[in-house]
DSSP file (Angstrom, degrees, kcal/mol; ACC not computed):
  #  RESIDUE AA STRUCTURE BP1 BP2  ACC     N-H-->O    O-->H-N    N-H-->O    O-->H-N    TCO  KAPPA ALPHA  PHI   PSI    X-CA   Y-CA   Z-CA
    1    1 A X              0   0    0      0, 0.0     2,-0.1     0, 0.0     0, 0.0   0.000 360.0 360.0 360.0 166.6  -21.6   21.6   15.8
    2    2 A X        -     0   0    0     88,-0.2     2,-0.7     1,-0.1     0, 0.0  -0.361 360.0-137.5 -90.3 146.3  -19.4   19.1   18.0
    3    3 A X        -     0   0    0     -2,-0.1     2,-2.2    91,-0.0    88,-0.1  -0.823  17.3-169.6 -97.3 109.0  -15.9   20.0   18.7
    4    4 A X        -     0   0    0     -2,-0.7    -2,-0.0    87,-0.1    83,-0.0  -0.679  20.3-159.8-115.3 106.2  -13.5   16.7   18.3
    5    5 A X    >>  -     0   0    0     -2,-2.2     4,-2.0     1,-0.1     3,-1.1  -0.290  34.4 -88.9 -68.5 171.9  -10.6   18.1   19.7
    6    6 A X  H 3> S+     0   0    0      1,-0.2     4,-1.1     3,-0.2    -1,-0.1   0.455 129.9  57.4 -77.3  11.2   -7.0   16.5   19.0
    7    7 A X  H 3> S+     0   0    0      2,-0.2     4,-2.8     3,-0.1    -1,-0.2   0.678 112.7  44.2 -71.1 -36.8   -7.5   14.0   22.2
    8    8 A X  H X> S+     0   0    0     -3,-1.1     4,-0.8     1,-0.2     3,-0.6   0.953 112.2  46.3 -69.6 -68.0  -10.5   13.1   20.3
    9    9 A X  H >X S+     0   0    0     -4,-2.0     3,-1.6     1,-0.3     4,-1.2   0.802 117.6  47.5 -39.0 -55.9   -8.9   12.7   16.7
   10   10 A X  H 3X S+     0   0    0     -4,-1.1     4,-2.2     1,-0.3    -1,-0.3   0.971 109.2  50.1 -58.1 -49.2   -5.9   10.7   18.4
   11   11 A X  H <X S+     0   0    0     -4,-2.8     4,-1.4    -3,-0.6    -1,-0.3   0.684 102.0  57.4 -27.7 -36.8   -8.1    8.7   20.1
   12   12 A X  H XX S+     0   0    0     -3,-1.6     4,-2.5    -4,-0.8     3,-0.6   0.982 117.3  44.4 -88.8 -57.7  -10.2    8.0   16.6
   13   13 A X  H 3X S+     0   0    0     -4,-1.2     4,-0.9     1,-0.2    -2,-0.2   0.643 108.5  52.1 -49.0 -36.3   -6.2    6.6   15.4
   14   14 A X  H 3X S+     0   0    0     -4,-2.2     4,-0.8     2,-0.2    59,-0.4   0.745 112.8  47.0 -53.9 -47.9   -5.5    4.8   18.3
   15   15 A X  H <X S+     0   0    0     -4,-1.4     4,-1.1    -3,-0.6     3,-0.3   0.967 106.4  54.2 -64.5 -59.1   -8.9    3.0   17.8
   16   16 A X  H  < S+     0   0    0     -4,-2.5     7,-0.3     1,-0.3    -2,-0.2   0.934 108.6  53.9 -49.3 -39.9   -8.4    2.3   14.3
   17   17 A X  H  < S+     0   0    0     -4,-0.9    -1,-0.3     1,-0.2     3,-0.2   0.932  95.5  63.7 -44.4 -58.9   -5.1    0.7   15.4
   18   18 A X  H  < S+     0   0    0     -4,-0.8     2,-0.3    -3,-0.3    -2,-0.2   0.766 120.3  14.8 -50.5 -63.6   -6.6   -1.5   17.9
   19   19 A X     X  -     0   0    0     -4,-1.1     4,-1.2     1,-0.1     3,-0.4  -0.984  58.1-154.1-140.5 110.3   -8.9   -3.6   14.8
   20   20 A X  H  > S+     0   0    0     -2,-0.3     4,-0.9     2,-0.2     5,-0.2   0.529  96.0  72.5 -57.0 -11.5   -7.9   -3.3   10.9
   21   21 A X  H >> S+     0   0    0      2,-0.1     4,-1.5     3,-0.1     3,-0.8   0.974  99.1  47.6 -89.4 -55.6  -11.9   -4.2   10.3
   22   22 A X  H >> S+     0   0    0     -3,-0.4     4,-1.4     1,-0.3     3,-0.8   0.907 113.5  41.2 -32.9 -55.4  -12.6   -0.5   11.6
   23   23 A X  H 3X S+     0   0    0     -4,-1.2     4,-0.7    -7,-0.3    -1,-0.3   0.882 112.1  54.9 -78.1 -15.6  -10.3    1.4    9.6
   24   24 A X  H << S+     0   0    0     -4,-0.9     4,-0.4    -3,-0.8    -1,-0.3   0.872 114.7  49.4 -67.5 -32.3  -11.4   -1.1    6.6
   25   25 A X  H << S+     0   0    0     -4,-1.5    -2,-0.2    -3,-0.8     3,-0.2   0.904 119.0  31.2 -44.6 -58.4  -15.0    0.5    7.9
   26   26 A X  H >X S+     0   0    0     -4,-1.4     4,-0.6     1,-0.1     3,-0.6   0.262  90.3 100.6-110.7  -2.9  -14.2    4.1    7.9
   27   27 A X  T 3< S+     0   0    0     -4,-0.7     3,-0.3    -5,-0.3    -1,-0.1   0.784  76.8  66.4 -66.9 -36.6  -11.4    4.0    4.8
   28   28 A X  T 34 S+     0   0    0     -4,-0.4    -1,-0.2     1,-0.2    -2,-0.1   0.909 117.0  21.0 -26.4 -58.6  -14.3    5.4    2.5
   29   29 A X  T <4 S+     0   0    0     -3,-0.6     2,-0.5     2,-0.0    -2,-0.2   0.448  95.1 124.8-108.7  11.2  -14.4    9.0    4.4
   30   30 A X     <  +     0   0    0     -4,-0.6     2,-0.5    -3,-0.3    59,-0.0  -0.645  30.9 171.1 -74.6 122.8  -10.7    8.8    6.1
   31   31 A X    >   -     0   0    0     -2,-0.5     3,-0.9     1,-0.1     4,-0.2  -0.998  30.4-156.4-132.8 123.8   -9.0   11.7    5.1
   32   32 A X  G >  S+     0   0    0     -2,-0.5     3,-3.6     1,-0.3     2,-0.5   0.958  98.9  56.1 -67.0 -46.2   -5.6   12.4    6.7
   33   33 A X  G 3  S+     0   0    0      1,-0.3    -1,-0.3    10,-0.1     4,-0.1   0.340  92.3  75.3 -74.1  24.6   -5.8   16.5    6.0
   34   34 A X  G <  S+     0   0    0     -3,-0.9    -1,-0.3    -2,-0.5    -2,-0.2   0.362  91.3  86.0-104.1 -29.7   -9.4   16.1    8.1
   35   35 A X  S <  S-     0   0    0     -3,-3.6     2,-0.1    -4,-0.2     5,-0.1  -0.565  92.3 -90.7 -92.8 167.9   -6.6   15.8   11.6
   36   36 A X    >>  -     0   0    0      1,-0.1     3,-6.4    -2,-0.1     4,-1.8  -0.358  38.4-116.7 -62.4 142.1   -5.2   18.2   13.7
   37   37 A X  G >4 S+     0   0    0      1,-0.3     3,-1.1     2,-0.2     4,-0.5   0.697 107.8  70.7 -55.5 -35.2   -2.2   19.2   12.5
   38   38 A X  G 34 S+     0   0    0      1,-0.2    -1,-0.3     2,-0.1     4,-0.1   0.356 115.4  27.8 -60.9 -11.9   -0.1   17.8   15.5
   39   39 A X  G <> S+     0   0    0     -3,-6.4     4,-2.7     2,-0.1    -1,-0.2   0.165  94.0 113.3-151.2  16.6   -0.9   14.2   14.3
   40   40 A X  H <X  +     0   0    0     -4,-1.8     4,-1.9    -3,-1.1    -5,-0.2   0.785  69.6  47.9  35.3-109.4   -1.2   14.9   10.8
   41   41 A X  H >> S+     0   0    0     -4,-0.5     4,-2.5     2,-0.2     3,-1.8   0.995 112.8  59.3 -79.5 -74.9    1.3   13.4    9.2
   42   42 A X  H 3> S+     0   0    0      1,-0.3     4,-1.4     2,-0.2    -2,-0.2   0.743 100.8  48.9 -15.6 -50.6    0.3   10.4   11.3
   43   43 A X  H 3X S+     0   0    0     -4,-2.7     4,-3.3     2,-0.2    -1,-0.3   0.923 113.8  50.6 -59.4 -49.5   -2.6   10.1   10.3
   44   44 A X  H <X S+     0   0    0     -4,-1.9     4,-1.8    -3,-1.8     5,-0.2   0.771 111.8  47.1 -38.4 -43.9   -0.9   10.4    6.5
   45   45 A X  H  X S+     0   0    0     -4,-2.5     4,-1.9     2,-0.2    -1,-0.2   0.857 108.9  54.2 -86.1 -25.0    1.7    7.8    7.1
   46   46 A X  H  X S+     0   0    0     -4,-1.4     4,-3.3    -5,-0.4    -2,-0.2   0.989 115.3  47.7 -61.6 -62.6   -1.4    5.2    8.7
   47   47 A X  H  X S+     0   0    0     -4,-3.3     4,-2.2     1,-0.2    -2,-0.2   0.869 112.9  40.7 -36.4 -56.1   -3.1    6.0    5.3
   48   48 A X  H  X S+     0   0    0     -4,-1.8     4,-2.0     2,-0.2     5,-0.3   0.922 114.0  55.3 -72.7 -54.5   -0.3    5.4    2.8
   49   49 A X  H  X S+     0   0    0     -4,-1.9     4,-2.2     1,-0.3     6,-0.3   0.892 109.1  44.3 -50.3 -58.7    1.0    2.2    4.7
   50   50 A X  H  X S+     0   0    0     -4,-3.3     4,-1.4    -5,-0.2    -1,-0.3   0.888 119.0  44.1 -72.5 -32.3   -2.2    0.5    4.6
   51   51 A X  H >< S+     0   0    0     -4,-2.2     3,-2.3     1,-0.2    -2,-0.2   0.906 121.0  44.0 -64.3 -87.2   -2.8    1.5    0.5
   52   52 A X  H 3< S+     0   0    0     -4,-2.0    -1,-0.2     1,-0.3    -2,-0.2   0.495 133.5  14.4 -91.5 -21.2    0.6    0.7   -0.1
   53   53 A X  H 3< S-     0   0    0     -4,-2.2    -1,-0.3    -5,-0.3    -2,-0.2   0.235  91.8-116.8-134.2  32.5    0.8   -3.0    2.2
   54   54 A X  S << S+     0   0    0     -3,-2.3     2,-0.2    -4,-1.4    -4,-0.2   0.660  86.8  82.6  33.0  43.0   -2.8   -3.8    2.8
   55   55 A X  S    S-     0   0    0     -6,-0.3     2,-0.4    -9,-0.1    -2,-0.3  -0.938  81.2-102.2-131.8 176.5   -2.0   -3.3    6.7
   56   56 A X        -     0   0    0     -2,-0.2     3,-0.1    -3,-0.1     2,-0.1  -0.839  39.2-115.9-114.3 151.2   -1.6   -1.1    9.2
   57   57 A X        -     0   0    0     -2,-0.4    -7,-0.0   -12,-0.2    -1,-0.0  -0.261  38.5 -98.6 -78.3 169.4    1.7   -0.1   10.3
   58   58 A X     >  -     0   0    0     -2,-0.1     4,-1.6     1,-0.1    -1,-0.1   0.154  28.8-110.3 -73.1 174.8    2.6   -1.0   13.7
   59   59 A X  H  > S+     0   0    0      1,-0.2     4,-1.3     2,-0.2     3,-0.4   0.990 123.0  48.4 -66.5 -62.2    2.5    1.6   16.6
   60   60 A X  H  > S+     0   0    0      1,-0.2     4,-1.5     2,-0.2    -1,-0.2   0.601 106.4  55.9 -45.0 -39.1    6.5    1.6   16.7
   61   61 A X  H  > S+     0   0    0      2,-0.2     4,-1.4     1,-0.2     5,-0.4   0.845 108.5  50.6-107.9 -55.6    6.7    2.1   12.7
   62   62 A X  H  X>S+     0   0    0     -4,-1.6     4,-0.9    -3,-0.4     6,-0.6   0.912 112.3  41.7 -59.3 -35.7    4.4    5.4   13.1
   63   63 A X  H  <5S+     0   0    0     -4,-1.3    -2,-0.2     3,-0.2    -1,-0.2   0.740 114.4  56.4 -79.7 -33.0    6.6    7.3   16.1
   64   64 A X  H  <5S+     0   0    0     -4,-1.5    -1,-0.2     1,-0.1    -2,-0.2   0.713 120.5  27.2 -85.7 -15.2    9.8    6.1   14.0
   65   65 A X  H  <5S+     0   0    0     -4,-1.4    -2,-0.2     3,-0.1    -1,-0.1   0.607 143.1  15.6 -99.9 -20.6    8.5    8.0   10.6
   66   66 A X  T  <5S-     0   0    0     -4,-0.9    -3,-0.2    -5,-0.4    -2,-0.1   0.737  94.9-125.6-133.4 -20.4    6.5   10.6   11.7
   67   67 A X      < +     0   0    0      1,-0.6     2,-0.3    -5,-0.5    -4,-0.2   0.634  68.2 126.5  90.9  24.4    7.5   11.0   16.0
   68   68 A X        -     0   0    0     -6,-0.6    -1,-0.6   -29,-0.0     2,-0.3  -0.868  54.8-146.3 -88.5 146.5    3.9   10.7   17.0
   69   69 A X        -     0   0    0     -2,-0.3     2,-0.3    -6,-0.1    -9,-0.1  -0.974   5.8-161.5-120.9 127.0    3.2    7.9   19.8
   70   70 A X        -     0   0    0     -2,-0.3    -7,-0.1   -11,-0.2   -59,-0.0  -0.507  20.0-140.0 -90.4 124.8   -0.1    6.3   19.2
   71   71 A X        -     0   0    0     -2,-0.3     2,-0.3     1,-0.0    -1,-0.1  -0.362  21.0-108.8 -78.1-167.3   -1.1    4.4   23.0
   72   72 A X        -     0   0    0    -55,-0.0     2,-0.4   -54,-0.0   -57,-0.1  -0.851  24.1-137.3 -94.4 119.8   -2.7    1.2   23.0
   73   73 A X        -     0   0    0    -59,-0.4   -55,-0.1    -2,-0.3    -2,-0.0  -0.474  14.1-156.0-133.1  98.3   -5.9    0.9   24.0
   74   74 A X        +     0   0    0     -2,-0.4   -56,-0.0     1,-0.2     0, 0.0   0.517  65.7  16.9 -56.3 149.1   -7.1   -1.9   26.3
   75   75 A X        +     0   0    0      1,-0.1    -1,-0.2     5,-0.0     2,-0.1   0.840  65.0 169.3  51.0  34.3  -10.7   -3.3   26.6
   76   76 A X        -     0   0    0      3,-0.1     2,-0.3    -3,-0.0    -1,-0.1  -0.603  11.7-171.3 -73.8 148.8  -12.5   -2.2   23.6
   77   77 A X    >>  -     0   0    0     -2,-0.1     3,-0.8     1,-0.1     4,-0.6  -0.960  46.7 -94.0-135.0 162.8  -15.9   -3.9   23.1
   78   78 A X  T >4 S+     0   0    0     -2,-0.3     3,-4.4     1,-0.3    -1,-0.1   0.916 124.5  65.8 -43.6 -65.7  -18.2   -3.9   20.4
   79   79 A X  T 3> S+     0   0    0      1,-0.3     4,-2.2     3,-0.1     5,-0.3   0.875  99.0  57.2 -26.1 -60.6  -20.0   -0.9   22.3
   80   80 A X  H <> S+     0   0    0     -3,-0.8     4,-1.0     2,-0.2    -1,-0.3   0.628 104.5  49.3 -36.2 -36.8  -16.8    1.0   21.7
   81   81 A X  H X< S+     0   0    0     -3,-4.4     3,-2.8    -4,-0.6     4,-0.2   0.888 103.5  54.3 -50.1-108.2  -17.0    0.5   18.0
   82   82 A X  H 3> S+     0   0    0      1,-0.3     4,-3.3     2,-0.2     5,-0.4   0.502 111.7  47.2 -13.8 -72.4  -20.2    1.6   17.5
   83   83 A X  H 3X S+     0   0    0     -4,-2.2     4,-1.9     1,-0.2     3,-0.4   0.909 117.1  49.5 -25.9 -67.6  -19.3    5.3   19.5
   84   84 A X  H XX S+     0   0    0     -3,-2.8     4,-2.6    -4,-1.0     3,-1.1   0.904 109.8  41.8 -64.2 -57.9  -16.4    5.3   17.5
   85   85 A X  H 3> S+     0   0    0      1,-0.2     4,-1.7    -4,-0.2    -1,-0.3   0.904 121.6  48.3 -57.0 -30.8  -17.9    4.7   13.8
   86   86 A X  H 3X S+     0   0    0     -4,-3.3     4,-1.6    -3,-0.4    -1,-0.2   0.805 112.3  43.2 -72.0 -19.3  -20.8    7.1   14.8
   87   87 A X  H <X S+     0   0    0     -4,-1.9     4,-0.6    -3,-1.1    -1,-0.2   0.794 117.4  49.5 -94.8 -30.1  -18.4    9.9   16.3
   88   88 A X  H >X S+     0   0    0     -4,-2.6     4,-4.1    -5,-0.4     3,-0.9   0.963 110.4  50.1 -73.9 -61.0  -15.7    9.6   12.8
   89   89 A X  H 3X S+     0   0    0     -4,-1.7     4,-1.8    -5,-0.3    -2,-0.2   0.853 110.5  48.7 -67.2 -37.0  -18.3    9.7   10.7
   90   90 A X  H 3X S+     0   0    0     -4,-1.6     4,-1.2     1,-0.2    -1,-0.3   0.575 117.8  41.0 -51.8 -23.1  -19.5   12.9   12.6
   91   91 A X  H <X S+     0   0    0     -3,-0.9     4,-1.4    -4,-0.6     5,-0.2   0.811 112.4  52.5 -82.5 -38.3  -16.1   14.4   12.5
   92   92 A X  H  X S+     0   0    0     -4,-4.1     4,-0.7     2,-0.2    -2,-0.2   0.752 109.4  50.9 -77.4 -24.0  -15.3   13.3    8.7
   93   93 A X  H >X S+     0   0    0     -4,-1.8     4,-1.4    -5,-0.2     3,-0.9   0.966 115.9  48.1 -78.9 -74.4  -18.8   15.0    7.8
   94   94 A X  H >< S+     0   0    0     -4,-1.2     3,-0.8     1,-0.3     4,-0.4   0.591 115.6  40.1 -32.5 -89.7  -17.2   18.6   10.1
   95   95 A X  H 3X S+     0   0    0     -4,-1.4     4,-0.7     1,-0.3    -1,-0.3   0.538 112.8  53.3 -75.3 -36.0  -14.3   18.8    8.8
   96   96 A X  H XX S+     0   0    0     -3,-0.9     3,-2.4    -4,-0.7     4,-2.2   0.998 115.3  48.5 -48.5 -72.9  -15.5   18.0    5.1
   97   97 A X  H <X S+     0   0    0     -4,-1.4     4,-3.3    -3,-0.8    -2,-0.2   0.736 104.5  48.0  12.1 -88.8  -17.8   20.7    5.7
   98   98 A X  H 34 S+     0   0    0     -4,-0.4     4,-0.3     1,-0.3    -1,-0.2   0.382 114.1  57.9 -86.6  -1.7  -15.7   23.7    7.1
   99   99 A X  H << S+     0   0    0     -3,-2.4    -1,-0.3    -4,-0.7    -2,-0.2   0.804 105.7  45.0 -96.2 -23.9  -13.3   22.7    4.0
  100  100 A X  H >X S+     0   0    0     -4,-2.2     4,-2.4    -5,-0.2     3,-1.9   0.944 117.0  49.3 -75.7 -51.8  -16.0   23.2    1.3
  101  101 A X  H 3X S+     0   0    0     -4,-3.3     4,-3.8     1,-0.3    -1,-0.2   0.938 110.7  42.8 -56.0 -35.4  -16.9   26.3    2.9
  102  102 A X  H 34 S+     0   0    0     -4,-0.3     4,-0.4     1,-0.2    -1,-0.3   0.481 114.6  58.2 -75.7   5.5  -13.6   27.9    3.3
  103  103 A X  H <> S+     0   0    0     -3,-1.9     4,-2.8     2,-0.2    -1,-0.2   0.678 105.9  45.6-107.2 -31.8  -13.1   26.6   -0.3
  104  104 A X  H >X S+     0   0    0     -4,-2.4     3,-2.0     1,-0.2     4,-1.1   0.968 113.7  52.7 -73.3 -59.9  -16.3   28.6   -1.7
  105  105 A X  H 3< S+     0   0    0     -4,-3.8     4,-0.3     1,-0.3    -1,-0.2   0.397 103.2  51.5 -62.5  -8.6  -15.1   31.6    0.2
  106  106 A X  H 3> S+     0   0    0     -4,-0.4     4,-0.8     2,-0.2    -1,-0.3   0.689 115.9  47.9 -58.5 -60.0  -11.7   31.5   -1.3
  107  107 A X  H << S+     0   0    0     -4,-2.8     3,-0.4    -3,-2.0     4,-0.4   0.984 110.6  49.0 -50.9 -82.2  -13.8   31.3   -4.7
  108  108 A X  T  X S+     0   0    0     -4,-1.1     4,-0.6     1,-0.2     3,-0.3   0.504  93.8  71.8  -5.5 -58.6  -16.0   34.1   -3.8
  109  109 A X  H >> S+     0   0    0     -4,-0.3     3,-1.9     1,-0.3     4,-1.3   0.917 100.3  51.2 -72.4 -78.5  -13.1   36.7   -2.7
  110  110 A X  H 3< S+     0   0    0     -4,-0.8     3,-0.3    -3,-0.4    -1,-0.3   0.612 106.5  52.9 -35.6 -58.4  -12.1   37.1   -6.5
  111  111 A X  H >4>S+     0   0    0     -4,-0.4     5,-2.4    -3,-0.3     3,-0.9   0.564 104.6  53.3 -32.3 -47.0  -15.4   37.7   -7.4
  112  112 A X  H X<5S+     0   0    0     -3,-1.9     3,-1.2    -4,-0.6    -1,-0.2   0.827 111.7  50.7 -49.5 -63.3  -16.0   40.6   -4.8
  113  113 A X  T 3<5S+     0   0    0     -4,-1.3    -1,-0.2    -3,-0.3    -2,-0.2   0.221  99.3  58.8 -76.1  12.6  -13.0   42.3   -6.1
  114  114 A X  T < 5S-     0   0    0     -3,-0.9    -1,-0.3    -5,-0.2    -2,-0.2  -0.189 115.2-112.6-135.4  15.3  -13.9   42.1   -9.3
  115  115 A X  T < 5       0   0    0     -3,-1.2    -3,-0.2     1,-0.1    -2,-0.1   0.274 360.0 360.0  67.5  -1.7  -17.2   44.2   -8.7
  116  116 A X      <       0   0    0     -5,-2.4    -4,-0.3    -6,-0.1    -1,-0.1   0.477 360.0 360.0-111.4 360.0  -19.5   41.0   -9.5
């Protein structure tokens, strides 16, 4: 499976910054507990902000709630989308994934110990 490290996963936020019709795209499978923990809570506060004022907060508005700084990122072109919605969805499918498993195995451990 692909590794999207937290360069990638900031990057995926960065993007979504860039044009509110992506994150309106990807809002289906966005799950904040899906980032590395080290932008997180970004990711959390991006979420909540847009449910709660049908935008996304400003770059400045994330770094002052949560002390992450999301860059700017210059020259996107459609090509650039396209990577992106294909590579999110590939991430939001891992991470979904390796939580259902670790969730069965969680289940599982009683069971074990319980001779069955």
């Amino acid at each position: 499976m692909k590794d999207y490290t937290p360069e990638v996963q900031r990057l995926f936020l960065e993007m979504m910054l860039e044009d509110a019709e992506t994150y309106v795209r990807v809002q289906n499978i966005y799950n904040a507990d899906n980032f590395d923990r080290s932008i997180r809570e970004a990711a959390r506060f991006i979420k909540k902000h847009s449910d709660d004022y049908k935008t996304l907060p400003t770059r400045e508005q994330i770094q002052a709630a949560t002390g992450v700084e999301l860059r700017t990122v210059p020259d996107l072109r459609e090509g650039h989308y396209d990577w992106f919605l294909t590579e999110f969805e590939g991430f939001s499918r891992k991470q979904e994934l390796e939580r259902a498993i670790l969730k069965a195995a969680d289940m599982i451990e009683p069971l074990k110990q319980d001779g069955l």
